[in-house]
C-alpha positions as CSV (number, residue, x, y, z in Angstrom):
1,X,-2.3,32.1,17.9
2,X,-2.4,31.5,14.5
3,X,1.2,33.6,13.6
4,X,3.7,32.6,10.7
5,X,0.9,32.2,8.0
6,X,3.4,34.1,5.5
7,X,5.0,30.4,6.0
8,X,2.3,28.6,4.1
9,X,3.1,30.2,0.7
10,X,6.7,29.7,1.5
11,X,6.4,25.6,2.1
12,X,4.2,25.3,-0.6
13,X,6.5,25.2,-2.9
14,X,9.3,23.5,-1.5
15,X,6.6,20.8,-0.8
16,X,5.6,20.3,-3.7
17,X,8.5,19.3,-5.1
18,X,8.9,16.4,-2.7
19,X,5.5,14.9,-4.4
20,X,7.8,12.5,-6.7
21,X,9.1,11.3,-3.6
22,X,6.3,10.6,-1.7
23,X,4.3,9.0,-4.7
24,X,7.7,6.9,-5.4
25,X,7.7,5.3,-1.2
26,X,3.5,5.0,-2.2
27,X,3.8,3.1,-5.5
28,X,6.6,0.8,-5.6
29,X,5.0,-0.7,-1.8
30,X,1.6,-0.6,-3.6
31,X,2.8,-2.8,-6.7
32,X,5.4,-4.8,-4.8
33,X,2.4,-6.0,-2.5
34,X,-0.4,-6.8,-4.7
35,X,1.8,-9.7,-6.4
36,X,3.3,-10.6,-2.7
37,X,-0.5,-10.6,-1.4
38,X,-1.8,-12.8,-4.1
39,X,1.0,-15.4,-3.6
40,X,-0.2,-15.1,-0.1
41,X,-3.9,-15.1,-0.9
42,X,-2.9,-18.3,-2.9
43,X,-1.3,-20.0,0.1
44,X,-3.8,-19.1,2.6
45,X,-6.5,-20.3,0.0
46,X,-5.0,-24.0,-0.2
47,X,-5.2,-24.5,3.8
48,X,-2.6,-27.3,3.4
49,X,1.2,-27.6,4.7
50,X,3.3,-26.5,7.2
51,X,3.8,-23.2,4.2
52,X,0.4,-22.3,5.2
53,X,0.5,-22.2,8.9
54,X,3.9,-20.1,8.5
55,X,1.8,-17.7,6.0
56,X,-0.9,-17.5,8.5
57,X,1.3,-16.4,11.5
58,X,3.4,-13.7,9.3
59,X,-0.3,-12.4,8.4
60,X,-1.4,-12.2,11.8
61,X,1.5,-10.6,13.2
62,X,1.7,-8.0,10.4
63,X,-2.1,-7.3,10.9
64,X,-1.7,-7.3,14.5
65,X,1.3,-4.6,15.3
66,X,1.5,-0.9,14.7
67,X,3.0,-0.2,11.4
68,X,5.3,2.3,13.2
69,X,6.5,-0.9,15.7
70,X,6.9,-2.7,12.2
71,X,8.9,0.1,10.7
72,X,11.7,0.1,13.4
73,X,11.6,-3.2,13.6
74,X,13.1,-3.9,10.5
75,X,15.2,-0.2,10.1
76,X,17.0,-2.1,13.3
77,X,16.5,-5.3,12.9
78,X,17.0,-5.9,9.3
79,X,21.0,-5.0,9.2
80,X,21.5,-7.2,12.4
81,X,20.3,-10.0,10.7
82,X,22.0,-9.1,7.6
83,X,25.5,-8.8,9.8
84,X,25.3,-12.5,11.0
85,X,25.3,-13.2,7.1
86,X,28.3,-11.2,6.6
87,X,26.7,-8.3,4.9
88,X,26.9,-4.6,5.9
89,X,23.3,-2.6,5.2
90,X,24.0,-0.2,8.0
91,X,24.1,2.6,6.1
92,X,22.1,1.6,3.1
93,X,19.2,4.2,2.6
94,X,16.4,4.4,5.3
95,X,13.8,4.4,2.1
96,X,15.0,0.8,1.5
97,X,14.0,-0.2,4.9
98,X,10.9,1.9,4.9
99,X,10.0,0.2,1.5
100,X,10.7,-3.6,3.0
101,X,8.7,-2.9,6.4
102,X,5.6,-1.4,4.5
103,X,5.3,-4.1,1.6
104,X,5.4,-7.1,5.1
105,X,2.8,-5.0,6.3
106,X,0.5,-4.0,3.1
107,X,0.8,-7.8,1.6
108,X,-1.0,-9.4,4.7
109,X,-3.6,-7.0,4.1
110,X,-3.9,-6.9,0.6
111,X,-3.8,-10.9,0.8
112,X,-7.3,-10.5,3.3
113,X,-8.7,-8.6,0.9
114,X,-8.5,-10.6,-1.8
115,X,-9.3,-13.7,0.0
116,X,-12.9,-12.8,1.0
117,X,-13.2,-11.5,-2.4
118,X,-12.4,-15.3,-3.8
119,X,-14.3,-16.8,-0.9
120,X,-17.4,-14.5,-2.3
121,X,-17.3,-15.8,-5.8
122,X,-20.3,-17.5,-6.9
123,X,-18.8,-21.1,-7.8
124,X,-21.8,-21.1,-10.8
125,X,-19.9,-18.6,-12.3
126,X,-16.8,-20.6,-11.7
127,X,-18.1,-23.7,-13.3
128,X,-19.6,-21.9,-15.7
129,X,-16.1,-21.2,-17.2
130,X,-15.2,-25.1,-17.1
131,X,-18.4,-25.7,-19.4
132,X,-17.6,-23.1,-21.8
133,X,-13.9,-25.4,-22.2
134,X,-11.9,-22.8,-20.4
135,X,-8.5,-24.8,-18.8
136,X,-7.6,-24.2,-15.4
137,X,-5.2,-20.8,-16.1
138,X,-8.0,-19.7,-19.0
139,X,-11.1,-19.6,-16.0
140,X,-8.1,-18.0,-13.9
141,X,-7.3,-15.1,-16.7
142,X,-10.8,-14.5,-17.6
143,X,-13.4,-15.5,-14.8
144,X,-11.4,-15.8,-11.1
145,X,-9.2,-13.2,-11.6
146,X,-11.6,-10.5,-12.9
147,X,-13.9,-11.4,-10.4
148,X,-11.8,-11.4,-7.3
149,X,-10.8,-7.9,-8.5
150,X,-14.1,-6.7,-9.0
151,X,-15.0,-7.7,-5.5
152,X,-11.8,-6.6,-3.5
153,X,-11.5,-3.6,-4.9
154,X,-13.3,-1.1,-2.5
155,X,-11.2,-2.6,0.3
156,X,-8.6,-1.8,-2.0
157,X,-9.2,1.3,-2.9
158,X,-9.5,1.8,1.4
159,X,-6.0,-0.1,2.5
160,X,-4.5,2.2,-0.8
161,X,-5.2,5.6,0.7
162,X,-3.9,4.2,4.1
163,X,-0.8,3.2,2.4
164,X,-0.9,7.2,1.0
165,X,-1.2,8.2,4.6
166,X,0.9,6.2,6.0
167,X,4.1,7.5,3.9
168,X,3.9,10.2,6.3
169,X,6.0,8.2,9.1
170,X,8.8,7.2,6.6
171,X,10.2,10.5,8.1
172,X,10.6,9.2,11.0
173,X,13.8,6.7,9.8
174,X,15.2,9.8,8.1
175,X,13.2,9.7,4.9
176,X,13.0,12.9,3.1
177,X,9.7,13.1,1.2
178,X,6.5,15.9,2.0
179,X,6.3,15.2,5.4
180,X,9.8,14.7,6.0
181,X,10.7,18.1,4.6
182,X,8.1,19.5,6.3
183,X,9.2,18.6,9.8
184,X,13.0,20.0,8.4
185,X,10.9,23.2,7.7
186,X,9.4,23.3,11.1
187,X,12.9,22.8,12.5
188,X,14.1,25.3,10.9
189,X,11.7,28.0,11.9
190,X,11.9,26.6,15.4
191,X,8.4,26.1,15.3
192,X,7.0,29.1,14.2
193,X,4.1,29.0,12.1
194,X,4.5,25.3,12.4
195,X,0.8,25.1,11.9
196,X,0.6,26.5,8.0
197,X,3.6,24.5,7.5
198,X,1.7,21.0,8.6
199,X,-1.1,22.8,6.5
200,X,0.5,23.1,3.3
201,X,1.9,19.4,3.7
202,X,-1.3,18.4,4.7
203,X,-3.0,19.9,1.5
204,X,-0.9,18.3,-0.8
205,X,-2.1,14.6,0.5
206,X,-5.1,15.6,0.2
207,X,-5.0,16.0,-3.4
208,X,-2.9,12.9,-4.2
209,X,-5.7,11.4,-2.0
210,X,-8.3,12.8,-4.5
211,X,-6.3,11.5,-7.5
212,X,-6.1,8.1,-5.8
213,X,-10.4,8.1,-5.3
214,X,-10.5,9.1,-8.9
215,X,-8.4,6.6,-10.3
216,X,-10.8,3.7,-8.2
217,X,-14.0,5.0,-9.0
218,X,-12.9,5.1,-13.3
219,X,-11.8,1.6,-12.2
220,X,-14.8,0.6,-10.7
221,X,-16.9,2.5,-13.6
222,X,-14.6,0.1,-16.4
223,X,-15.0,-3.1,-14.4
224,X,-18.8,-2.7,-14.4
225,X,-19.1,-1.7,-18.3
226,X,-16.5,-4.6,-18.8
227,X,-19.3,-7.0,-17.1
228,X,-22.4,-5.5,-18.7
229,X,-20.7,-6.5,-21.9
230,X,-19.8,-9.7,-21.3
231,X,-23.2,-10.0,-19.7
232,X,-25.0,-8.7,-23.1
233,X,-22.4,-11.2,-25.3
């Protein structure tokens, strides 16, 4: 039942050096969509104009549909829409697509996220900045901001390792990355010992999951020294 495990220290390595692109389909989303999802945040916030009620659908649609539904969505739809405009992206690169449908998608939730964090924010501490003579953009930089952060940042650290997991469809659009070349692998063998393959593929996420859980909790740790400082100032 459990043939072909010669297969796992054969992947392994051919794996692994699909990890750059992987991380590259996980990062560039991830930064991409914290920016989109505090403009959003910022909309949603304000409650005012027909710009909200617009915001508020495209969040609720996003957060409301399969990624994967998503995904083809705009890998078919995007070029169509693109034709009536005169432009040809039918055979741009399926990562662009993949990039496009995943930041829609991440934004709305990144833009939840940090909107109950703002809603949570104690408005003493808020004030507290306007009696010290902080301007608007100075009670931003130094007491909204770091705040909200501080706040949003386990549902963060949650919606991030989804994002990780979730490069794992781009293969689906023709995407080459781990999983991508790991499905090529287990074509190759015509199945055989397609379950050390999966295995190998599914180690390595694992440990750029790790990395990503590290990299939160050191965050998390800084944030909190940050405040006992200020706290002790």
């Amino acid at each position: 039942m459990f043939y072909g495990q010669e297969l796992f220290g054969e992947a392994l390595p051919i794996l692994i050096r699909f990890i750059p692109v992987t991380l590259f389909y996980f990062l560039v989303p991830t930064g991409i969509s914290l920016l989109l999802g505090a403009w959003i945040c910022k909309v949603r916030v304000g409650k005012k104009g027909i710009l909200y009620r617009i915001v508020s659908l495209f969040v609720s649609f996003f957060r409301g549909t399969p990624g994967l539904l998503q995904l083809y969505l705009v890998f078919f739809g995007l070029p169509q829409i693109a034709a009536l405009f005169g432009a040809d992206i039918y055979r741009w690169h399926p990562g662009f697509f993949y990039i496009v449908a995943t930041c829609l998608n991440f934004s709305s939730f990144v833009s939840e996220a940090y909107r109950g964090a703002y809603e949570a924010i104690d408005t003493g501490q808020v004030e507290a900045g306007i009696t010290i003579g902080f301007n608007r953009f100075q009670n931003f930089i130094y007491v909204i901001a770091p705040l909200t952060l501080k706040t949003a940042l386990p549902n963060l650290k949650n919606l991030e390792i989804d994002l990780l997991k979730g490069t794992a469809t781009a293969y689906v659009i023709g995407v080459v990355d781990v999983m991508g070349r790991a499905d090529k692998l287990v074509a190759l063998h015509r199945g055989y010992g397609q379950l050390w393959i999966l295995s190998a593929a599914g180690l390595i996420y694992l440990g750029i999951n790790i990395i990503v859980e590290i990299f939160f909790r050191q965050t998390e740790k800084s944030l909190r020294i940050s405040e006992r400082g200020i706290h002790a100032s």
